[in-house]
BALUM-187423 format. One record per residue (C-alpha): residue number from 1; x, z negated, y negated. Coordinates in pm, whole numbers. Each point is the difference from the previous one (the first is absolute). Layout:
BEGIN
PT   num     east       up    north
PT   NUM        X        Z        Y
...
This chain:
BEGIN
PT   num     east       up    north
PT     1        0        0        0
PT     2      263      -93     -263
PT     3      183      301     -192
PT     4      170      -69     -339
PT     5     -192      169     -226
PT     6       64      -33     -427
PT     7     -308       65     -141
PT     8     -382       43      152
PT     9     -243      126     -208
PT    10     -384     -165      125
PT    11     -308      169     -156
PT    12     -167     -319     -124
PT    13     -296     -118      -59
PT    14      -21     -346        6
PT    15     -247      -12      243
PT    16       23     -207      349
PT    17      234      255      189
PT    18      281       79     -240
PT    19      -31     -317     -116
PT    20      124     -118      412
PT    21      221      334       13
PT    22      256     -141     -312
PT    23       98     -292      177
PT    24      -18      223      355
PT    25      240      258     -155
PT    26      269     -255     -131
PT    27       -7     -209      365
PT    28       37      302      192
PT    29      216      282     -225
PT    30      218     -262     -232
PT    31     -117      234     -282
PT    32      -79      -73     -344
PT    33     -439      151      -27
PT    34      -91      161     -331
PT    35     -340       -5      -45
PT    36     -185      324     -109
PT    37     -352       21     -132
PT    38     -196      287     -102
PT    39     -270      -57     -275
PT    40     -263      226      107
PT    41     -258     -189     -175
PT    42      -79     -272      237
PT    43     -127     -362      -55
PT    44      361     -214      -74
PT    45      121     -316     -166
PT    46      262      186     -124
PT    47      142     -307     -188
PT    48       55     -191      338
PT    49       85      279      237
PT    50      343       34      -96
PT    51       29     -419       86
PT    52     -176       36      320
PT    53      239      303      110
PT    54      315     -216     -106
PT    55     -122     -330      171
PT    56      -48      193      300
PT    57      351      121       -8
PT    58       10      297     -160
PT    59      331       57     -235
PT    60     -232      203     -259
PT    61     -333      170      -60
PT    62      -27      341     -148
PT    63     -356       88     -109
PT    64      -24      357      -93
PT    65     -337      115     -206
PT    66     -151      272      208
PT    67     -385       23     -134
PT    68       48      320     -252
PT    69      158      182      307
PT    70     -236     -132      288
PT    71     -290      171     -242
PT    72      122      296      -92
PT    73      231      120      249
PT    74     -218     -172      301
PT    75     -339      -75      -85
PT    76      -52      294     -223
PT    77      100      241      310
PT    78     -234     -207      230
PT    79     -274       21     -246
PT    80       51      433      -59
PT    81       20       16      422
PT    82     -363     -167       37
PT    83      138     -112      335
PT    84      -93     -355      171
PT    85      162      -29      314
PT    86     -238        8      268
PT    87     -217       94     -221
PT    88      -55     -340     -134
PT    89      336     -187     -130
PT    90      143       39     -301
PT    91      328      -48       93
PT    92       75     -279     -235
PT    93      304     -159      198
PT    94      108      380       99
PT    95        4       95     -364
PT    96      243     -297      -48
PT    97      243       32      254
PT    98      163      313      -76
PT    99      141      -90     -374
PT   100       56     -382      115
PT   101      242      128      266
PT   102      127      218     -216
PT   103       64     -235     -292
PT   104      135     -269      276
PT   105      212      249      107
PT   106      173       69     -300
PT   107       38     -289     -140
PT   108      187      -83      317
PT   109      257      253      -33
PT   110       35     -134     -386
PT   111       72     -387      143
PT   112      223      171      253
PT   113     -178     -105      319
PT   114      115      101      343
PT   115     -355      -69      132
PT   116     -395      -56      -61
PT   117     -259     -197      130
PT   118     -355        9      -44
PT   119     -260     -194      184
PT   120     -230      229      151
PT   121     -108      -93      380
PT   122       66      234      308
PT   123     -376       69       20
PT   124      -23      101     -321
PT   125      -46      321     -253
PT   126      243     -129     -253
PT   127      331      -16      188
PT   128      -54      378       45
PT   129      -81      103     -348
PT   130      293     -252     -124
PT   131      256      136      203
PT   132      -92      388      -22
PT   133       44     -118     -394
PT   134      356     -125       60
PT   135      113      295      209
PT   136     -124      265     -254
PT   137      221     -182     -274
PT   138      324     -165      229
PT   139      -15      126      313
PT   140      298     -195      106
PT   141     -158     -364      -92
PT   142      -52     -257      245
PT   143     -338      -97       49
PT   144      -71     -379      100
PT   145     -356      -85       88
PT   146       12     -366      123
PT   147     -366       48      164
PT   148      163      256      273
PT   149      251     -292       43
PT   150      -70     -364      -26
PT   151     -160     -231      266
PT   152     -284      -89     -268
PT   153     -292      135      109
PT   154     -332     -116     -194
PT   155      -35      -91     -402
PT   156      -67     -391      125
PT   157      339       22      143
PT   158      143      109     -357
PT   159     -127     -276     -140
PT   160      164     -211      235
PT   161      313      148      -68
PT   162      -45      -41     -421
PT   163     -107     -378       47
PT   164      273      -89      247
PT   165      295      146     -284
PT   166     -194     -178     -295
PT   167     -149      312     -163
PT   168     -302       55     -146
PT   169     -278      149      226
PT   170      -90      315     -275
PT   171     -403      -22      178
PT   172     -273     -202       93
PT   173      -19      -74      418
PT   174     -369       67      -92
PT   175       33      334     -141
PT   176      275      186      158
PT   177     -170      331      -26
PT   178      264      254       -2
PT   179      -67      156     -344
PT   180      209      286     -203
PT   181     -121       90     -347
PT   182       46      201     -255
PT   183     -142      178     -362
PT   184     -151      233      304
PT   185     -190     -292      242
PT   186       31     -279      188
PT   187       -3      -17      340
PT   188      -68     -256      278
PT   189      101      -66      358
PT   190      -21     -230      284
PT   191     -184     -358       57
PT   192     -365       89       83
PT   193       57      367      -56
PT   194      225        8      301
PT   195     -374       61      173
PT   196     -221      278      -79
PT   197     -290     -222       76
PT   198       33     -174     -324
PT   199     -140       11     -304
PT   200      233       28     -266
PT   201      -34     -287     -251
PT   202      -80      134     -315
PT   203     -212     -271     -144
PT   204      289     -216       77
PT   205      340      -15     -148
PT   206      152      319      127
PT   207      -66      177     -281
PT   208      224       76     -251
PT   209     -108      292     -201
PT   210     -337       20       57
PT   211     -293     -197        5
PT   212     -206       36      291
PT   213     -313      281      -46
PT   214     -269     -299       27
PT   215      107     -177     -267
PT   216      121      279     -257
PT   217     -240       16     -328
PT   218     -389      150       54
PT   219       71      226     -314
PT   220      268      193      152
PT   221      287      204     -226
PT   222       85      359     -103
PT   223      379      168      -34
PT   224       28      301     -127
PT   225      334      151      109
PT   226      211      290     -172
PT   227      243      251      150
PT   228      260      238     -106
PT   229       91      240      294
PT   230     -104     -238      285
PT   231      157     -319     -135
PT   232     -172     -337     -208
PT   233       52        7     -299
PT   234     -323     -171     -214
PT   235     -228     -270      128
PT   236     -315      -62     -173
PT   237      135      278     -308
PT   238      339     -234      -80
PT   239      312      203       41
PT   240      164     -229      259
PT   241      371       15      200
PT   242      -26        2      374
PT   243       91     -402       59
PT   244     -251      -83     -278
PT   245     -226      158      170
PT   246      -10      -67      297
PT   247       41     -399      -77
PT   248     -328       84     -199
PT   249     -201      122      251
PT   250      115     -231      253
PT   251     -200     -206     -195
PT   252     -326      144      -93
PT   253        5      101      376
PT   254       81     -329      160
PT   255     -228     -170     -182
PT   256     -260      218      149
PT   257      120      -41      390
PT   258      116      365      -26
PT   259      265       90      240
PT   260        1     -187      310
PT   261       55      158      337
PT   262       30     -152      304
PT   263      166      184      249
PT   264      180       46      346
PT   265      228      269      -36
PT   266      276      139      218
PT   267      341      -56      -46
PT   268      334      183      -27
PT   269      114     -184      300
PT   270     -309       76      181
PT   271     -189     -342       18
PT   272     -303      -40     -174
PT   273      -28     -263     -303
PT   274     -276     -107     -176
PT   275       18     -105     -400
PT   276     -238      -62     -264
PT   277      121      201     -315
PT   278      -84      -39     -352
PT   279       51      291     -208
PT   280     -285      -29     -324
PT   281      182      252     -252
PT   282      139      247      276
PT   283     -370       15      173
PT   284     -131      135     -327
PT   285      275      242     -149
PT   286      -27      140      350
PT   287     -371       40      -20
PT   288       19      103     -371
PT   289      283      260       97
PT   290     -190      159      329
PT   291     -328       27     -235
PT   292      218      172     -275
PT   293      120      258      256
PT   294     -334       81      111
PT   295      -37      165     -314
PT   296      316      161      -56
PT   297      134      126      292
PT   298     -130      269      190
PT   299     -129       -5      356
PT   300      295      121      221
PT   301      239     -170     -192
PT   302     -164     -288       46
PT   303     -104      -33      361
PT   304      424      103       35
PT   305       78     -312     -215
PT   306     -177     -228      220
PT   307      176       96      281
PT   308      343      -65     -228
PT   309     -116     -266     -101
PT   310      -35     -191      336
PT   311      339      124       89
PT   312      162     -188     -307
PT   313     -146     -288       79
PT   314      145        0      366
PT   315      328       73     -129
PT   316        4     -234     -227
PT   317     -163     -286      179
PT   318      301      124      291
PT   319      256      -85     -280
PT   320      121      339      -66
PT   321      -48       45     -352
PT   322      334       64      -43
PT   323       10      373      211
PT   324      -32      349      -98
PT   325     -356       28      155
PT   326     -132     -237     -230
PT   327      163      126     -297
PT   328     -182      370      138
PT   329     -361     -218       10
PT   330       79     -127     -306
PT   331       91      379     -134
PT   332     -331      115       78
PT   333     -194     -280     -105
PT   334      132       25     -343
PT   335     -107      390      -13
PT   336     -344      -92       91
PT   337       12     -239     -315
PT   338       10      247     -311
PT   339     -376      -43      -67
PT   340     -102     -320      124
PT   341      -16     -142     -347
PT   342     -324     -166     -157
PT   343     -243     -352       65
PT   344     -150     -183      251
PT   345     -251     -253      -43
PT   346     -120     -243      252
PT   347     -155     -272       77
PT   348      103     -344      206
PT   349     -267     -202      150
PT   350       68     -267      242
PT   351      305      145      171
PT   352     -149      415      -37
PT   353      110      263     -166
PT   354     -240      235     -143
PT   355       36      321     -205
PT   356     -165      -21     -374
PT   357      126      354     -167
PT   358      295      153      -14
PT   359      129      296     -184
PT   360      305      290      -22
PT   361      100      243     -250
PT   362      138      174      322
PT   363     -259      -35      212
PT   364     -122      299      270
PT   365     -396     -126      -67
PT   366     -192      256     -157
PT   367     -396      -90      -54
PT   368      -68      368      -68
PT   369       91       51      345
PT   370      -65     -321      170
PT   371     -314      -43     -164
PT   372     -369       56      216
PT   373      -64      238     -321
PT   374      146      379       77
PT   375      262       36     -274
PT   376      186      330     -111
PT   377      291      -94      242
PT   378     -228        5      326
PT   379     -233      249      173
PT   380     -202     -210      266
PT   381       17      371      239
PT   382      354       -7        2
PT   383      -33     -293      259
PT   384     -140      204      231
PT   385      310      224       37
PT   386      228     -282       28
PT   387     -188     -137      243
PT   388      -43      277      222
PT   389      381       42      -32
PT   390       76     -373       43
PT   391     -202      -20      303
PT   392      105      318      205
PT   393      248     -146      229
PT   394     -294     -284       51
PT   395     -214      337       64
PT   396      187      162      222
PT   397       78     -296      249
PT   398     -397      -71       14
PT   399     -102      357       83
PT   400      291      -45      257
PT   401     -145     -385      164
PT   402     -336      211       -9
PT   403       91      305      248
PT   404      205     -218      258
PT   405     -306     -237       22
PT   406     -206      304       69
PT   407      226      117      258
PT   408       27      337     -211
PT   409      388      167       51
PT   410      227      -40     -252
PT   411       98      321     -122
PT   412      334       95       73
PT   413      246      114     -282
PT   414        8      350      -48
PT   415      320      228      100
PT   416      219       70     -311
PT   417     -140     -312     -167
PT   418      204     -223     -138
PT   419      130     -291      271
PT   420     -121      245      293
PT   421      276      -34      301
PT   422      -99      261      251
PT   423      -65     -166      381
PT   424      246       53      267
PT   425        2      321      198
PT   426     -128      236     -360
């Protein structure tokens, strides 16, 4: 186990398992740990973190400001895609991952570490995404991940570990949910969730974003939401930058129980997990987004971005983000964009998401044509051609079903026509 090793850099959190993994590293690698966090916008006593990370051993913390760069280069891409991975998660933790790693990694090349740790478990998503992160920026760095080694095998047994050293147990015992959060969501794993059979808690504690749907207001609230080639930009008709925004929304939204999914999805690794996410901005700028594109782009384009779209969101939930096919995705996403500019309004109720209006100086709707009036654009005969067209192959196939159930020959291809091959012996 022991290998002399200078410097370690740990992406830190202060949470329960790199808060056991600082002491782990310096027992087992006599290394000095620097401690790396990423401010993605998540919940944090930033005051005290630095003071927990040092009291658990840690030489220094580095805390690198992240939230301009996890909207615009992350969410913003996310948003433009449409995608939810199986077609329900936002990807909140995936979003996160890529430019973490990424910022973790060079910041350990700046300290001059020879190695980095992170605390992602074997069964998890994170270790892969983490470490695909580290290889696309130094493929030559040692990767540490204590979870694939230690003999500690349950969250109770990290706390033993923490109280038997004299450091501070970061949690509750009664709410060791494993959480991650960020400007993006919060999620939440383990305890009762562990079984499928239960009901998730929401009128509980659990909660951190949202209030449950029950007890959100009677009256209900409306966003209106402005775009500029596919990406927020305005919310409510005040100019806004991404992080302002989206810290806005997550709280008209929460308030209203908007954004909560609970849901068993499957796993890099291939286990299933189940989580309860909360996501209140990200559910409606995705709704607001996929309404605005209804409107502006047209119908083939379209039904090929959906199929896109769930492909970024497998790739990036898979950790790649940093590979040429997502910057192609991404390529194509951003061509679909050009017109997706204008305002959508709707309305939160009780955890729902309703459109109220929306609008587009680009968009494809035309009420001369789509209107139940006949306009100057549209002949109501000129259906009947298309459809006679449309449907010949349907046609043809039905005349066929009709003369084999008769028992009536097919007739035979003609000689000289096209695809005849003569029979043997002409």
């Amino acid at each position: 186990m022991k290998s002399m090793k200078k410097k370690i850099a740990l992406a830190y959190s202060g949470g329960l398992d790199t808060t056991v993994i600082v002491p782990w590293l310096k027992e087992h690698y006599d290394c000095e740990v620097i401690a790396v966090c990423g401010d993605v916008g998540q919940e944090c006593d930033w005051a005290n973190l630095e003071k927990k990370a040092i009291s658990s051993g840690a030489s220094k913390l580095v805390v690198k400001d992240l939230k301009k760069e996890f909207v615009e280069a992350y969410l913003w891409p996310l948003v433009k895609s449409g995608s939810a991975y199986e077609g329900r998660y936002l990807l909140g933790t995936s979003a996160a991952r890529p430019l973490i790693a990424k910022s973790l990694t060079e910041t350990a090349l700046a300290e001059g570490c020879t190695a980095i740790a992170h605390g992602c478990t074997g069964k998890g998503n994170d270790q892969v995404r983490f470490e695909l992160a580290i290889k696309a920026f130094a493929p030559e760095m040692e990767v540490i991940a204590p979870w694939r080694i230690w003999d500690i095998s349950s969250r109770e047994e990290e706390i033993e570990y923490l109280e038997k050293r004299g450091i501070p147990v970061p949690m509750k015992k009664s709410d060791s949910y494993s959480r991650d959060d960020n400007l993006w969501h919060i999620s939440h794993e383990g305890l009762d969730l562990e079984d499928p059979a239960n009901e998730p808690k929401y009128e509980g504690d659990m909660l951190k974003m949202c209030v449950a749907p029950s007890k959100a207001p009677d009256q209900g609230a409306y966003v209106t939401i402005g775009f500029e080639k596919g990406v927020p930009v305005s919310l409510d008709g005040a100019a806004m930058d991404g992080v302002s925004l989206v810290k806005a929304l997550n709280k008209i939204a929460g308030a209203q129980g908007v954004g909560i999914l609970d849901m068993v999805e499957n796993r890099v690794v291939g286990m299933k997990s189940r989580g309860v996410y909360e996501t209140p901005a990200g559910a409606v700028l995705m709704e607001a987004h996929a309404k605005l594109e209804q409107l502006c782009l047209d119908r083939k384009t379209l039904s090929f971005k959906l199929q896109v779209g769930q492909k970024f969101a497998e790739t990036l939930y898979e950790g790649e983000w940093f590979c040429p096919l997502m910057e192609a995705l991404c390529a194509f996403i951003d061509s679909t964009q050009s017109n997706v500019s204008g305002a959508v309004k709707l309305k939160l109720w009780k955890g729902s998401i309703t459109s109220a209006g929306m609008s587009s100086p680009t968009s494809l709707y035309d009420a001369s044509i789509a209107s139940f009036t006949t306009g100057p654009l549209f002949s109501h005969k000129d259906s009947e051609g298309f459809i006679n067209l449309f449907g010949l192959p349907t046609k043809v196939r039905a005349r066929l079903q009709a003369r084999l159930k008769a028992g009536e020959p097919v007739q035979p291809m003609a000689p000289g026509s096209a695809g005849y091959t003569a029979p043997a012996g002409d």
